[in-house]
C-alpha positions, -999 to 999 in steps of 0.1 A, spaced: 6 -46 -56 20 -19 -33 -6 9 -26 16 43 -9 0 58 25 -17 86 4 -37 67 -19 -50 42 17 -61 73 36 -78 84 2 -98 51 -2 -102 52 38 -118 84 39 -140 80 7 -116 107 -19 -127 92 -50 -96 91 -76 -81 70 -99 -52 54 -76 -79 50 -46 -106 34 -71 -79 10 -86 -74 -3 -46 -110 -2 -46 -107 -28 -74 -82 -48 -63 -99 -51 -31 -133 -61 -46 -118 -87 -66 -104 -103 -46 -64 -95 -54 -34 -98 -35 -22 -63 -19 7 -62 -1 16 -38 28 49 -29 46 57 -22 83 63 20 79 26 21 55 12 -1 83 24 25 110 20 56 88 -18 50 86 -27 41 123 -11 69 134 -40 89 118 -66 70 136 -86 99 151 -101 71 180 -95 37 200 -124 26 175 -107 39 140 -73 28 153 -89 -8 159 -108 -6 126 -81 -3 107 -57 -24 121 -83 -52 115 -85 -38 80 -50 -39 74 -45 -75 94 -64 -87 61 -36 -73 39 -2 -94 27 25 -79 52 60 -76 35 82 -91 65 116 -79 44 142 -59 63 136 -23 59 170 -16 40 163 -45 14 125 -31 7 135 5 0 157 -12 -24 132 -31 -39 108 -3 -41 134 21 -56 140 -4 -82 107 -11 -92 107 31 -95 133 31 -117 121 3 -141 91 21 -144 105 51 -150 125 36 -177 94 27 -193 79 57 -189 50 46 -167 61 61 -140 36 70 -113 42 94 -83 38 70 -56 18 40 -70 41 12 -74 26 -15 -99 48 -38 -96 42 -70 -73 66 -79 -46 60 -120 -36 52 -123 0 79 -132 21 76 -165 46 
């Protein structure tokens, strides 16, 4: 699972909502989520300290890191969009679909 910047910061910060309570889920049990190098950078550069900075980057040192080439993942990502879209399960920047961890 693919979580967008928004709905991090939300569970980071404590904003109680449906997308930041189903990563509250996924972390409590356990799941696989999966992280790329632009959400990575898009949340430390909110750190507000050296000590929330480090925090988080521990935090997020836990998570799967998608190693693909940028170009190849927005791909990826828009596809997933679209399929959902087709389906009409679209959501507005929750991707539910997984992407297997690259080697």
């Amino acid at each position: 699972m693919i979580f967008d910047t928004s709905i991090r910061i939300d569970f980071i910060v404590g904003n109680v909502n449906p997308k930041s309570m189903l990563l509250k889920d996924y972390f409590d049990n356990g799941s696989t989520i999966n992280i790329c190098p632009c959400i990575v950078q898009e949340v430390l550069q909110g750190s507000k300290s050296v000590n929330h900075f480090l925090f988080l980057r521990d935090l997020m040192k836990g998570l799967t890191l998608l190693e693909q080439i940028e170009y190849e993942m927005s791909i990826n990502a828009a596809q997933m969009y679209f399929q959902l879209r087709k389906k009409a399960s679209s959501f507005a920047s929750l991707t539910t679909a997984s992407l297997p961890p690259m080697a």
